[in-house]
N, C-alpha and C positions, 0 to 999 in steps of 0.2 A: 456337372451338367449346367449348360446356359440355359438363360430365356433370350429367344429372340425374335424382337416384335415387327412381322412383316406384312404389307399391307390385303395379309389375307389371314391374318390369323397371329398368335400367339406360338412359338416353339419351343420343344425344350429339347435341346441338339448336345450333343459330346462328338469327340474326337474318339478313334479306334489307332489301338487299344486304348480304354480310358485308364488314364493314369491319375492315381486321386493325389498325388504328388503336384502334380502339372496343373494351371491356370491357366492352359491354354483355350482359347475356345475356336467353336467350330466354327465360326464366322468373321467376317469384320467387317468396317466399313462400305470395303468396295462392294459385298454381296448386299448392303444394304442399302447403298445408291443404284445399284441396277435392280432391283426389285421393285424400289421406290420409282423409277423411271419409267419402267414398263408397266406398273399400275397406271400410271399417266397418260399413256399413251391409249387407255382401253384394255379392255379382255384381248390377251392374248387366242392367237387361234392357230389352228392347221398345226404342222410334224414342228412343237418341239425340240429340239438338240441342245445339249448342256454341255460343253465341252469345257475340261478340268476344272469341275466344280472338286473342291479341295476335299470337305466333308460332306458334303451332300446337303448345305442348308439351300441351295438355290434347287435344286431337285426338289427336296421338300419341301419348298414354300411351292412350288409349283405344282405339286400331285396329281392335283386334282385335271390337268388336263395331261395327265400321262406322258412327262415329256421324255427322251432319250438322253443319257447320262453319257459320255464317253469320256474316259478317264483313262490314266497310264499305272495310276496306283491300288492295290491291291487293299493295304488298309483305307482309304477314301471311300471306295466302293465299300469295305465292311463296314466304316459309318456311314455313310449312305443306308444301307439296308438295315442297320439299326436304328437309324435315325426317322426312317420310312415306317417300319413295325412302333417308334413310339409316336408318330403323329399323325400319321395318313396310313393304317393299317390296312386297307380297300386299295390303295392306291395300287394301279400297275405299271410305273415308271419302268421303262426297258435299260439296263444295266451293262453298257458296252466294252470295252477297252479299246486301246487306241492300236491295238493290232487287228481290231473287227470290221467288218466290211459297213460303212455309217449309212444312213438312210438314205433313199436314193434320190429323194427331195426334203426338202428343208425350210418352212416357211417361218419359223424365229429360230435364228442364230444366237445363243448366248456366247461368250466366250470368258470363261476365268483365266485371264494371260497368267501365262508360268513363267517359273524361275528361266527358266530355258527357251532362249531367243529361237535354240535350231527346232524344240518340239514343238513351237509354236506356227513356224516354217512350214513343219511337216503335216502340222494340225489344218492349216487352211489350206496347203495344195488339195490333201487327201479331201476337205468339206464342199471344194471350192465347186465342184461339177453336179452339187445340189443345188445348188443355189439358184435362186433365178432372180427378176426384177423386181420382185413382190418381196423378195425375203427382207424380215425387220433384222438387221446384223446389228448387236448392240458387245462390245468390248469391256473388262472393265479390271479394275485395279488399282495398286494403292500409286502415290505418284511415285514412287519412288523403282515400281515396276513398269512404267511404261516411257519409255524415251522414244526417241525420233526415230529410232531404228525397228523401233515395235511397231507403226503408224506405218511409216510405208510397205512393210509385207502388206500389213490390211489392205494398205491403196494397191500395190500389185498385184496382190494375188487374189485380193475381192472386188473391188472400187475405190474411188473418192473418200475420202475420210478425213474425219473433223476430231477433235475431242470435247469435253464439257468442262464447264468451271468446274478447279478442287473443290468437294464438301470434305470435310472430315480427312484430310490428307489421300484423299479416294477420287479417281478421275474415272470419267465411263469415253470410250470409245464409239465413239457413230461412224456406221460406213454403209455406206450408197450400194449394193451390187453392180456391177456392170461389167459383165465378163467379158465383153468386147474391148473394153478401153484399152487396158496393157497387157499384153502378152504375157503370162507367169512364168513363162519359161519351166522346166521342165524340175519336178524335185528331185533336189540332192540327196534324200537320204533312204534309205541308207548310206553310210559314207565306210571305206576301207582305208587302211593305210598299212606299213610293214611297219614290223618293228624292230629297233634297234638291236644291236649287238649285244656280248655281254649282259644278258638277263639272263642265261639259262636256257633251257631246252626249245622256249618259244623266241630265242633269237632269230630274227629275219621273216620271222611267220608275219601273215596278213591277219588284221582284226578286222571284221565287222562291228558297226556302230550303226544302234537306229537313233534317230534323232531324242534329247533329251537324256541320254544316257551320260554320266559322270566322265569327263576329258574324251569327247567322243573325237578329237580332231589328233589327240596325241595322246602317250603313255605318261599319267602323271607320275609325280615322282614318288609315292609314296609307295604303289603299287611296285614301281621301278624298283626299290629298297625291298621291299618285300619277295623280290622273285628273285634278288641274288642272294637270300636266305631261307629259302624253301627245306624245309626237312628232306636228308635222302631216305627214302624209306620203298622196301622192297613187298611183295605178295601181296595176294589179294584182300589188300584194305577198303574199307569204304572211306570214299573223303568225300567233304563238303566243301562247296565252295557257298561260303553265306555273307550274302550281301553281293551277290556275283558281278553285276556289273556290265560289260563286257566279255567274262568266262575266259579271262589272260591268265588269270591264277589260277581256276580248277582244270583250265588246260594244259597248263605248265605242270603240273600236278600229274596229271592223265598222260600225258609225254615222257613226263622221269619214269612211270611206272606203270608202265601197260595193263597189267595185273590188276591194279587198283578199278575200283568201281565209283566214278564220280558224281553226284548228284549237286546240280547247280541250283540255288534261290535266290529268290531278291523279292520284294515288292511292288516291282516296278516290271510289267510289261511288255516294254522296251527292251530294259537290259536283260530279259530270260529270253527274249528274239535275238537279241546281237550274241548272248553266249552261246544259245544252241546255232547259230550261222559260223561264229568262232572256232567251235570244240572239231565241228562236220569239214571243217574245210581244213584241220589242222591235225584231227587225234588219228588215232590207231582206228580202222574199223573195229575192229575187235574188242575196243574196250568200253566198256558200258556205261550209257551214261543217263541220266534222269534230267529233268528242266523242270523245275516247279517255280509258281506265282505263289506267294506265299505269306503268311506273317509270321516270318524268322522262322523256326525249328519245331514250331507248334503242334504240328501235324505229324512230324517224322515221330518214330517208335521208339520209345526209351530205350536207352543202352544198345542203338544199333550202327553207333560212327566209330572211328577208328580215329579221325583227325580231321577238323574244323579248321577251315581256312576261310577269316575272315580281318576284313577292312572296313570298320562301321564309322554311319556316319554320323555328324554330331550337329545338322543343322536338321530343320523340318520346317520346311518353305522360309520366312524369314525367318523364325525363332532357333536361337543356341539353344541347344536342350542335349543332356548324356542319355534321355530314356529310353533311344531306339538303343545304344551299346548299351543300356542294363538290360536291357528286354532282348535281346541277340546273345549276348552274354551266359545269360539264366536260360534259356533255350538252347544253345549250344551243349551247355555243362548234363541237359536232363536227355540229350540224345547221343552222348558219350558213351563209352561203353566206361567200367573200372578200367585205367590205365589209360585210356582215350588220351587226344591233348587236344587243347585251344591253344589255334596259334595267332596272335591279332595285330596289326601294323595300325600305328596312329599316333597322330602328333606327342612329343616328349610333356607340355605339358597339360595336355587331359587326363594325366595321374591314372588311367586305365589300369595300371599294373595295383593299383589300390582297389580296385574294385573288383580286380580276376583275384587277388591274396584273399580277400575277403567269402568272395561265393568259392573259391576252388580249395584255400588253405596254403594255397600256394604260388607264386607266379617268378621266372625267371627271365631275365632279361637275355636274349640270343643276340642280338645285335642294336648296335646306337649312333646314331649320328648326331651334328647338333638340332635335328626339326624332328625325327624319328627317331622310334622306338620299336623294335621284333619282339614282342613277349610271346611267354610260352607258358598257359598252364595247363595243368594235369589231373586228370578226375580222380580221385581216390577211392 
């Protein structure tokens, strides 16, 4: 747990799930120069909207005048509402996702610009028709997240826009409204595309991508490796696709084996909308499928999968970190049944195959190239 000192108070903020391993914190610079800005400016007033506040410290410095959260992430939102019950336990901040319909006016715009140029695209078409001439639109980020291509969606899809001098490696964004000046043209995303040959069963099928979702333009290569080595496996198993993505692999999965019963996860959104548009436009009617928003396999029932098909990732916004694949991993293995398997795709060398030996007793290598690695392990 951090403290963090903002100009309404004192916090004490974590990340979800907190890992007592991890130094990460729930804040940084850029959340502390837009707080500190908007103190300046006066008492904030009328429909606040937070849009991809990471862990909810800009939410919580705010409580008190009950602002709206819209987020893409599922653990953000559970620190968010932890982070809410340890410091403004009164508070009634409204808790959105970025596939919910956002307020229908909006008189202070926050924005936490994300990793993702296209969910940011998609963030201000969908904001943009609240907004009016009065709204205070304020941006903000470390400098290393906001380039020249971040600044003009702002200028066309909201107004005129400036930026502020770096404090702390941290720039904030100011933007004018004026929905007249440039046309926004009309949003891209969702975005489709077919996919190539030689993968397997979902060769030439069409993917859904909503904005913000991991290679939303193409089939990266990892996933590509991964689905010319898909287990063949016959009757009705239950598979997981965890960490879904897109839904290319629990689809492909759901295609080899009608039979099977697939249930898609991810923490994002986003990607549990582009897989359940994916699976619908591509599987069997007949074969059954689930969509869950989730953190990892928490939730599902001990000893109820048959085979775990995952591709985890090993960033969490800017920081390298392996604690989502330990945390995917140990979740996977406790919703296995005896005999189950984890099957996992990821770079050759995150040593992964040392960390499934370890939690499983076992782990075998299915296929190698020189950037990837197919393991395979097996619950006993």
């Amino acid at each position: 747990m951090h403290r963090f000192t903002t100009p309404w108070g004192d916090l004490e903020l974590t990340r979800f799930p907190a890992e007592p391993r991890e130094q990460l914190r729930a804040w940084d610079a850029a959340d502390d120069y837009l707080l500190r800005h908007l103190a300046e400016q006066g008492e904030p007033a009328g429909e606040i909207v937070v849009a991809g506040d990471r862990w909810g410290a800009l939410t919580t410095a705010l409580a008190r005048w009950r602002p709206t959260q819209i987020s893409d992430s599922f653990l953000g939102q559970q620190a968010t509402r932890a982070n809410l019950r340890r410091n403004a336990p009164e508070a009634q901040a409204r808790l959105l996702s970025t596939q919910d319909t956002p307020p229908e006016r909006i008189d202070v715009l926050l924005v936490r610009v994300p990793k993702s140029l296209a969910l940011l695209e998609d963030q201000l078409h969908r904001l943009a028709p609240a907004v009016h001439p009065g709204t205070v639109v304020i941006g903000t980020g470390m400098v290393s997240e906001i380039h020249t291509s971040t600044l003009r969606l702002f200028e066309r899809i909201i107004g005129p826009t400036r930026t502020s001098l770096a404090v702390r490696k941290a720039r904030l964004i100011l933007c004018t409204p004026a929905p007249e000046a440039l046309p926004a043209g009309p949003n891209p995303w969702p975005l489709r595309y077919t996919l190539p040959d030689g993968i397997g069963p979902v060769s030439g099928r069409t993917v859904t991508n909503h904005a913000g979702v991991f290679c939303a333009d193409r089939l990266d290569i990892g996933t590509r490796f991964l689905l010319q080595h898909l287990p063949a496996r016959t009757g009705p198993d239950r598979v997981i696709d965890l960490g879904c993505g897109n839904g290319v692999v629990g689809t492909a999965a759901a295609l080899a084996n009608p039979a099977s019963e697939v249930l898609f996860v991810d923490e994002s959104h986003q990607a549990v909308a582009s897989a359940e548009a994916t699976f619908r436009a591509n599987a069997d009617p007949a074969t059954k499928a689930e969509f869950l928003v989730a953190d990892a396999l928490t939730t599902i029932p001990p000893g109820s999968a048959d085979l775990v098909l995952n591709n985890p990732p090993f960033h969490s916004h800017r920081a390298t970190t392996d604690s989502g694949a330990r945390h995917m991993f140990a979740s996977a293995r406790a919703a296995l049944r005896p005999g189950g398997e984890l099957w996992v795709i990821g770079n050759r060398h995150l040593g992964y195959h040392l960390r499934l030996r370890n939690l499983f007793g076992n782990c075998e290598v299915v296929a190698s190239d020189p950037k990837f690695v197919v393991l395979r392990a097996v619950k006993g």
